[in-house]
C-alpha positions, 0 to 999 in steps of 0.5 A, spaced: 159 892 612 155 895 619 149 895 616 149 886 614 152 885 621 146 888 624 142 885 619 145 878 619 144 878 628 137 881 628 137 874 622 140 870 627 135 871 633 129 870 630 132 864 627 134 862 634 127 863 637 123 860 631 127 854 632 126 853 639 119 854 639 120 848 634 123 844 638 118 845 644 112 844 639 116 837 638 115 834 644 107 837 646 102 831 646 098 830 640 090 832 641 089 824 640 092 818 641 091 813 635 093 806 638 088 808 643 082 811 638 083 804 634 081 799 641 075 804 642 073 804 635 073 797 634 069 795 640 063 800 638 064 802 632 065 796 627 058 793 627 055 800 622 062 804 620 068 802 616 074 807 614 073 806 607 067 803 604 059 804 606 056 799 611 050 802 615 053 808 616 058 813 611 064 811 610 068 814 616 075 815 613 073 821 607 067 824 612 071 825 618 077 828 613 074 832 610 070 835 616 076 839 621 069 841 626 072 836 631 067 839 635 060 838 632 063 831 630 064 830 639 057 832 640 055 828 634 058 822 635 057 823 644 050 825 644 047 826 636 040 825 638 040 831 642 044 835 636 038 833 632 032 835 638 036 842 637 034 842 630 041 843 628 042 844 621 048 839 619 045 834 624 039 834 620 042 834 613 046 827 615 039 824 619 034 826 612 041 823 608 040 816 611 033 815 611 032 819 618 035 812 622 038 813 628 045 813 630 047 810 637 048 814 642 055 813 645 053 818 652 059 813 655 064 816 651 069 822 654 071 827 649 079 825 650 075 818 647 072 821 641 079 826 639 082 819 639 077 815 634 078 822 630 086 821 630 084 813 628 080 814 623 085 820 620 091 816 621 088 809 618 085 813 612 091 817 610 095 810 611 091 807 606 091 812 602 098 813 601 098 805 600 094 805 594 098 811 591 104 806 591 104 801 585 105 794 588 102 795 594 098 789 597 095 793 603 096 799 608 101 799 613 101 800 621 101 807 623 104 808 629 104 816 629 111 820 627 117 816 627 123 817 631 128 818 625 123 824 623 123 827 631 131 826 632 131 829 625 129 836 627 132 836 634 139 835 629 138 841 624 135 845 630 142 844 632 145 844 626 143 851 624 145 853 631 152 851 629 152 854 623 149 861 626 155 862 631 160 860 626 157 866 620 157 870 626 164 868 628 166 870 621 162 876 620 166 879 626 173 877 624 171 879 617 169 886 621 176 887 624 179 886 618 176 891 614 177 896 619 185 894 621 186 895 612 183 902 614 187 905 619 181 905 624 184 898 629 190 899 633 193 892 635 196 893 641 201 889 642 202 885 650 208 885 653 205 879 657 201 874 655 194 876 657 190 870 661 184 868 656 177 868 660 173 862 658 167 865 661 167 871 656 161 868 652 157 866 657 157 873 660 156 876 653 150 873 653 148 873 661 148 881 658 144 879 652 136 881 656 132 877 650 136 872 650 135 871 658 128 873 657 128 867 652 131 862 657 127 864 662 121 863 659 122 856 656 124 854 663 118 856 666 114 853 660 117 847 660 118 847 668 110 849 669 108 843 664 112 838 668 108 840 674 102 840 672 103 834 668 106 830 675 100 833 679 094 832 674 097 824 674 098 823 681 094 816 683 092 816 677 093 808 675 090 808 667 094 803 664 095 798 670 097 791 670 100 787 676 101 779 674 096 776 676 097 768 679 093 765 674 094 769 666 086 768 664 085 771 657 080 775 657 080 775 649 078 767 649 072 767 654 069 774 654 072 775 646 071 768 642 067 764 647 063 770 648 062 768 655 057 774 659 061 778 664 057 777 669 057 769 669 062 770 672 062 777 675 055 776 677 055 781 684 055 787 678 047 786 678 045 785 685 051 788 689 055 794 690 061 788 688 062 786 682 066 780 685 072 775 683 069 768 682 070 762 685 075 757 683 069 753 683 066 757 678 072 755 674 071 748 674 063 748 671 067 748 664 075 746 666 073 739 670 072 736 662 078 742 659 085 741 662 088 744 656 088 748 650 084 747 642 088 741 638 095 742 645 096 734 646 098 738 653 095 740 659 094 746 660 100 749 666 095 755 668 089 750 668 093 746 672 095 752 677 087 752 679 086 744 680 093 746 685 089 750 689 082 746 688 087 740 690 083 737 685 086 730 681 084 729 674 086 723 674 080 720 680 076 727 679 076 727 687 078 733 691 083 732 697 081 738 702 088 737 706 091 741 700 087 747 697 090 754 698 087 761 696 088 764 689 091 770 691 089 774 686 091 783 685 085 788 685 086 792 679 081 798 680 082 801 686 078 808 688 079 811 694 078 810 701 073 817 701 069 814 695 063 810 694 061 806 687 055 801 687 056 796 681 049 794 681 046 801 680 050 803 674 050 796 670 042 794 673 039 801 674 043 805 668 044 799 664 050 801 663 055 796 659 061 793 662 065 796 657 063 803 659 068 802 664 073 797 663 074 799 656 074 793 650 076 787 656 073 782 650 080 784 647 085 783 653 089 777 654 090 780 661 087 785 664 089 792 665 086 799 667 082 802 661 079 808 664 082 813 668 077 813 674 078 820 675 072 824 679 072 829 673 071 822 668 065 820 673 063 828 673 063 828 666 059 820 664 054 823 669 054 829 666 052 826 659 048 820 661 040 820 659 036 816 664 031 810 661 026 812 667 021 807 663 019 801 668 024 803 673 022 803 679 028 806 682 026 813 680 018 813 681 019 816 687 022 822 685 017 828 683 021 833 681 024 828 675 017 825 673 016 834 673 021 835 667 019 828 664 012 831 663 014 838 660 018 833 656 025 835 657 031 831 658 033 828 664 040 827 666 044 823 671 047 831 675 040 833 675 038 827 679 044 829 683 049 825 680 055 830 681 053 832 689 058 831 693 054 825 698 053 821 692 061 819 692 063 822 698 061 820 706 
C-alpha cells in the first residue's frame, strides 16, 4: 500500500507540471496572425495566387501546407530573386517549374508579414478542406482562430484534474490510516480538550514542499518577465490607431473602388517630406455636382459637413466667407520628435508604394495605423530593399555604390547608409 502511495504522488506531480505547462502554452501567442495575413495577402498576392486553384502561379493552399520550411518560404516570398542568384536548389526547381517567370519581390514585407500570410493560407486551406469533407456544405466557413469554448475547455479539465488528484490523495491517505489502525500500528489518542483545527496546515504542508515552491516560482517569473517585456516592447507603439475623425471619408470608395491615385490628394508625398492633408477645395473639384450617395434621394451628412466648413451653399452654388472654419482633422502617423522621415525620398526616390507603409488603405473605411513604425520595422525595410539606381540621379554621386554596381553586387538600402544613426536621427 506504500509503495502505490508513492507511486500515485510521484504520478500526481507530473500530472500537476504537465497541466501547468499546458496552460501556460494556452494563452502564448500564435506564430501568425490570420486576420491580419488575409488584409496582407489580398492586397499583394491575389493578382497571381489563389489558395486552391493555379492561376499565374501554384496554388498556394496544398504548397504552403505541404512545405513546414517557414523559413526558406520568408526568404523566398521576401526576396526570391536573390535565392535564385544564389543558386539555391528548391528556388531554381520552382523557377524551371514555371517557365523561369520571375515572381515579384515584396522586399517591403517584414517577416512578421510573411508568418501572417502563412498562417492565412493555412488557416484558409484547412477550412476549406473540412467544408468539402461535409456533405451538403455550400461553402468554407470563417476561421477565426481557436475557439473560446475550446480555450475554457482546457482551463476546466486542467482544474478538473487538479480537483480530482487532491481528492485520490485524500483518500489514498485515509485508506492508509485505516490499514494501519486494523494492524495495530495506529494508536488514536483520545483529546480531553477539543484540539483547534489549523486551517493553514495545507498551505504550510506545501510551503515545505521545495518543488512545488520552485514550480511556483518559476511560473510566476515566467508569466511576470513575459508581461514585462510584452508592456515595454509595446511602449508608444500605436499599431491599430483610429482616432474619429471629423469627417468619416471612406478610403475603401475613393482609393478602393473609384481607384482615385493616393497622391491626387496626398500630392506632397512626391515633392516634399509632408505627404499633406488636402484642402477641402480639393474635395469640391468632384463634391460640388456629388452631395450624396449612388441611388440615396438624400444629401450626404458627412458631404454636408465639408459645405459647412467651406460656407458653401448648393442651392446658389456661391461661398459665404463669414461662415468657414477649419476642418480639425487628427494626425494618425506620429513618429518622434528625434526622428526625421522624408515622404518624397521613399515614394519619388525609391519608389516605394503607399501600401508599403500604410497597409492596404484602398480596403479601409477609415483609416487606422498598419505598421508599427518601430525603428527595428524601418531598419529591417532598409535592410531588405535593393536600390533601382538606373536613370536616378539621386545616386550619380556616389562612388562607391556605382564600385559595387560595376562588380555586379547587389546594392541595399543599409549599404548607402540606410541604418546610421544621422540618417533618422539630428
Amino acid at each position: 500500500m506504500r509503495s502505490f502511495s508513492l507511486i500515485f504522488k510521484q504520478f500526481s506531480r507530473s500530472v500537476l507540471l504537465i497541466a501547468g505547462f499546458a496552460f501556460l502554452g494556452s494563452s502564448a501567442y500564435a506564430q501568425g496572425d490570420a486576420t491580419k495575413g488575409e488584409a496582407i495577402f489580398k492586397a499583394n498576392c491575389t493578382t497571381c495566387h489563389k489558395i486552391d486553384i493555379r492561376l499565374i502561379g501554384p496554388a498556394l493552399g496544398p504548397t504552403v501546407t505541404s512545405d513546414t520550411d517557414d523559413k526558406w518560404l520568408t526568404k523566398w516570398i521576401e526576396n526570391n530573386q536573390a535565392l535564385i542568384a544564389a543558386h539555391d536548389k528548391k528556388a531554381l526547381d520552382i523557377y524551371n517549374q514555371y517557365a523561369q517567370a520571375n515572381m515579384t519581390v515584396f522586399t517591403q514585407l517584414s517577416d512578421g508579414d510573411v508568418a501572417n500570410i502563412l498562417s492565412y493560407v493555412r488557416t484558409a486551406w484547412k477550412t476549406q478542406q473540412t467544408a468539402a469533407a461535409k456533405p451538403g456544405a455550400s461553402g468554407p466557413a470563417a476561421e477565426t482562430g481557436p475557439s473560446d469554448l475550446v480555450i475554457y475547455a482546457l482551463i476546466g479539465v486542467i482544474i478538473l484534474a487538479f480537483i480530482i488528484i487532491l481528492v485520490l490523495n485524500k483518500v489514498v491517505i485515509t485508506l492508509e490510516r485505516l490499514l494501519e489502525k486494523n494492524q495495530g500500528l495506529f494508536i488514536e489518542e483520545v483529546a480531553v480538550e477539543k484540539v483547534a483545527v489549523d486551517r493553514f496546515a495545507f498551505a504550510r504542508k506545501l510551503a515545505k514542499n521545495k518543488k512545488f515552491v520552485f514550480f511556483t516560482l518559476l511560473c510566476g517569473t515566467l508569466a511576470l518577465g513575459s508581461w514585462t517585456w510584452i508592456t515595454m516592447w509595446n511602449t508608444n507603439v500605436h499599431q491599430g490607431y483610429q482616432p474619429v475623425q471629423p469627417i468619416k471619408f471612406p478610403h475603401d470608395l475613393h482609393a478602393g473602388a473609384m481607384k482615385i491615385d493616393c497622391q491626387y490628394c496626398h500630392s506632397g508625398a512626391y515633392k516634399s517630406k509632408n505627404a499633406s492633408i488636402p484642402s477641402l477645395n480639393v474635395c469640391m473639384n468632384c463634391h460640388k455636382t456629388i452631395d450624396r450617395t449612388l441611388n440615396s434621394k438624400t444629401a450626404s451628412p458627412e458631404i454636408k459637413k465639408i459645405y459647412d466648413a467651406l460656407g458653401y451653399d448648393p442651392q446658389t452654388q456661391k461661398y459665404d466667407s463669414t461662415k468657414t472654419r477649419p476642418m480639425q482633422w487628427i494626425r494618425i502617423h506620429n513618429l518622434p520628435d528625434f526622428a526625421y522621415f522624408n515622404h518624397s525620398q521613399h515614394v519619388k526616390v525609391a519608389k516605394l508604394r503607399c501600401q508599403t507603409c500604410h497597409g492596404p488603405i484602398e480596403t479601409m473605411k477609415e483609416v487606422y495605423q498598419y505598421s508599427p513604425l518601430t525603428m527595428k520595422w524601418c531598419v529591417q525595410c532598409h535592410k531588405r530593399t535593393n536600390v533601382d539606381f538606373k536613370g536616378n540621379a539621386y545616386y550619380t554621386k556616389m562612388e562607391a555604390v556605382h564600385n559595387l554596381i560595376k562588380e555586379g553586387k547587389p546594392v541595399t538600402a543599409a549599404m548607402m547608409g540606410g541604418i546610421e544613426c544621422g540618417k533618422c536621427h539630428y
